[in-house]
BADOTOR-564664 format. One line per field, with one value per residue (C-alpha): residue number from 1; x, y, z; chain. Coordinates in steps of 0.02 Angstrom, whole numbers, plus 50000, padded with zeros to 5 digits. Example, Ala and Ser with C-alpha at 12.3 -4.5 7.8 and 13.67 -1.06 7.14 Angstrom:
BADOTOR-564664
n <- 1;2
c1 <- 50615;50684
c2 <- 49775;49947
c3 <- 50390;50357
chain <- A;A
END
This chain:
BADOTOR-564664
n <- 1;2;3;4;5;6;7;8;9;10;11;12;13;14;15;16;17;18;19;20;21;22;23;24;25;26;27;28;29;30;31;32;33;34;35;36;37;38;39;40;41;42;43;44;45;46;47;48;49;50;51;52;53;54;55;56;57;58;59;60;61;62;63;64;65;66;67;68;69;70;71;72;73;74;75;76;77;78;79;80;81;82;83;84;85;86;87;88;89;90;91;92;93;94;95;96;97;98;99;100;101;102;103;104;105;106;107;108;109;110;111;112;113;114;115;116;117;118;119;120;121;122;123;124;125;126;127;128;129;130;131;132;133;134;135;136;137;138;139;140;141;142;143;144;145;146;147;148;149;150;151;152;153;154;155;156;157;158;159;160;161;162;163;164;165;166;167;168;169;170;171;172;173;174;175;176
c1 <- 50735;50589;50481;50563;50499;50331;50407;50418;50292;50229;50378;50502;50429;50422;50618;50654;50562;50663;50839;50781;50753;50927;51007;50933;51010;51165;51185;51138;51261;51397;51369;51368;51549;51625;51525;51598;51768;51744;51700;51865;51971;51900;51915;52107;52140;52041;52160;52116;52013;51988;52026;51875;51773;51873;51866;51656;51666;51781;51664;51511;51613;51649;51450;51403;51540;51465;51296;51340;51415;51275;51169;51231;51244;51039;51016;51141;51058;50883;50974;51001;50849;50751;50916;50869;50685;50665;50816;50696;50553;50626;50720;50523;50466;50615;50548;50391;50391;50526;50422;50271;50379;50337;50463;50477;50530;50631;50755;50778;50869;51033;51035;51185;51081;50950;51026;51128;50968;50903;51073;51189;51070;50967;51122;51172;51012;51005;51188;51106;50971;51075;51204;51083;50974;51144;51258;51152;50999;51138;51218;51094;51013;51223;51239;51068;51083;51268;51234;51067;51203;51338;51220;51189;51400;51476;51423;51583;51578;51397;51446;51585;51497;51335;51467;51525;51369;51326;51495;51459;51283;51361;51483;51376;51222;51378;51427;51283
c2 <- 47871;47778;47952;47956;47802;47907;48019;47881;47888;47685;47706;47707;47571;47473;47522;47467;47320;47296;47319;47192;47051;47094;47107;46928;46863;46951;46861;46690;46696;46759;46585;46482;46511;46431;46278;46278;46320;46173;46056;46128;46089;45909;45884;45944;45848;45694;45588;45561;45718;45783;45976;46033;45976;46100;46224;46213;46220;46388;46434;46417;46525;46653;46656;46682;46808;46919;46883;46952;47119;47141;47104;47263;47370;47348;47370;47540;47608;47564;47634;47795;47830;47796;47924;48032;48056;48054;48194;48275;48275;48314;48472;48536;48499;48619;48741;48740;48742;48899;48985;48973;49079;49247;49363;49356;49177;49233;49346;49201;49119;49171;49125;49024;48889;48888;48847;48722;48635;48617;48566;48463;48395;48300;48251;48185;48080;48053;47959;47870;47802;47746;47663;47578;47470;47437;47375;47399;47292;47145;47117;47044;46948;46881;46843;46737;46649;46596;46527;46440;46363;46310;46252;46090;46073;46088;46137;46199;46322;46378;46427;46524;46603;46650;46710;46834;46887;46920;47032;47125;47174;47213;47316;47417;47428;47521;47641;47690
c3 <- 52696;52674;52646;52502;52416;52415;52267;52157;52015;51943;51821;51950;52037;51887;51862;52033;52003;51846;51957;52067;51970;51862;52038;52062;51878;51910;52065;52016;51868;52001;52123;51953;51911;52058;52001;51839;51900;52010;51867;51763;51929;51925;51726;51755;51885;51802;51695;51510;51530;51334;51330;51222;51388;51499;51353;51348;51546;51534;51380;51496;51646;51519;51459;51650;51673;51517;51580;51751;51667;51545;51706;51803;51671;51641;51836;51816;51708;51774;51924;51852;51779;51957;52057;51917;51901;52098;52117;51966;52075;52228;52150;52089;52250;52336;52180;52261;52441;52413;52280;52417;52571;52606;52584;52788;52763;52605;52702;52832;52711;52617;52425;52459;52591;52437;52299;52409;52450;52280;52213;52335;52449;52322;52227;52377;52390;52202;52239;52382;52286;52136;52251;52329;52181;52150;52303;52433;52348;52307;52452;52557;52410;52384;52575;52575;52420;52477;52609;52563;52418;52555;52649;52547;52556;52705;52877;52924;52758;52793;52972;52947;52790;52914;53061;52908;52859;53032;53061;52912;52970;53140;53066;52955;53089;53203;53070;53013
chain <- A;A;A;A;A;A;A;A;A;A;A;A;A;A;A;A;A;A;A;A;A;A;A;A;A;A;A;A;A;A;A;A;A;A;A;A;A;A;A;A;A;A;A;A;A;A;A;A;A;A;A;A;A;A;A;A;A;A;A;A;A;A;A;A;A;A;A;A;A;A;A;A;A;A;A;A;A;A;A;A;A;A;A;A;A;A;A;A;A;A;A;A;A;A;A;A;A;A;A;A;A;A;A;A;A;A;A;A;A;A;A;A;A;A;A;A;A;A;A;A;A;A;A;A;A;A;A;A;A;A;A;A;A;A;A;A;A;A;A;A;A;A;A;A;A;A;A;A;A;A;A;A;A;A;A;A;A;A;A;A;A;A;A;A;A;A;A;A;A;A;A;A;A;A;A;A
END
């Protein structure tokens, strides 16, 4: 997989750079609304509590939640455009190789087997790619940055939240 990083031109790796750093937005505007939910909990359970301070907490929960969304849609699309200039690349490079066979090599290989390589197999890695600047890229940055927050909390909360992490890399280590 990581041969194929080597197909990316600077303007991919400026894209990827790009996804990364919305991947890091995205994420801390995802830990920030269980602090504000937190401080609307308190404010409701607080007596005397005036309701336009619980609205301008939701208001702020709702700005992070819109921030978040407009936050992966920029890392989609930034996404996209890296899946789709590397499976672009990778489809002239299939172009070539097979345009430089002699016709020994040519009869070797059925048309079928061909135009599957040019057309499923680097859709397949175009869908690899994209999925990962997306879910791939966050979760470990989420897992990290949780725990680094729960950390400062509760012990008992950052344990079970690193035994969970830990499962999770267990579990995809085996499957994959």
């Amino acid at each position: 997989m990581i041969k194929i990083f080597r197909y990316f031109n600077r303007k991919q790796w400026l894209y990827v750079a790009a996804s990364i750093l919305f991947v890091v937005i995205q994420v801390w505007l995802d830990l920030k609304l269980p602090d504000y939910m937190s401080g609307i909990t308190t404010l409701v359970q607080t007596e005397g509590s005036a309701m336009s301070d619980i609205l301008i907490q939701g208001g702020y929960m709702l700005m992070c939640a819109l921030g978040s969304m407009v936050a992966s849609i920029i890392v989609g699309f930034f996404a996209a455009r890296v899946a789709a200039g590397l499976a672009q690349t990778l489809r002239n490079c299939v172009y070539d190789k097979t345009m430089d066979f002699s016709m020994e090599e040519i009869d070797r290989f059925s048309t079928a087997s061909l135009i599957n390589r040019t057309t499923n197999d680097v859709t397949q890695i175009q869908n690899l790619v994209a999925m990962g600047l997306q879910a791939i890229m966050k979760a470990p940055i989420l897992a990290v940055w949780a725990v680094v927050k729960i950390a400062g909390k509760s012990w008992q909360w950052t344990a079970a939240t690193v035994v969970a992490v830990f499962v999770l890399v267990v579990a995809l280590a085996v499957t994959l």
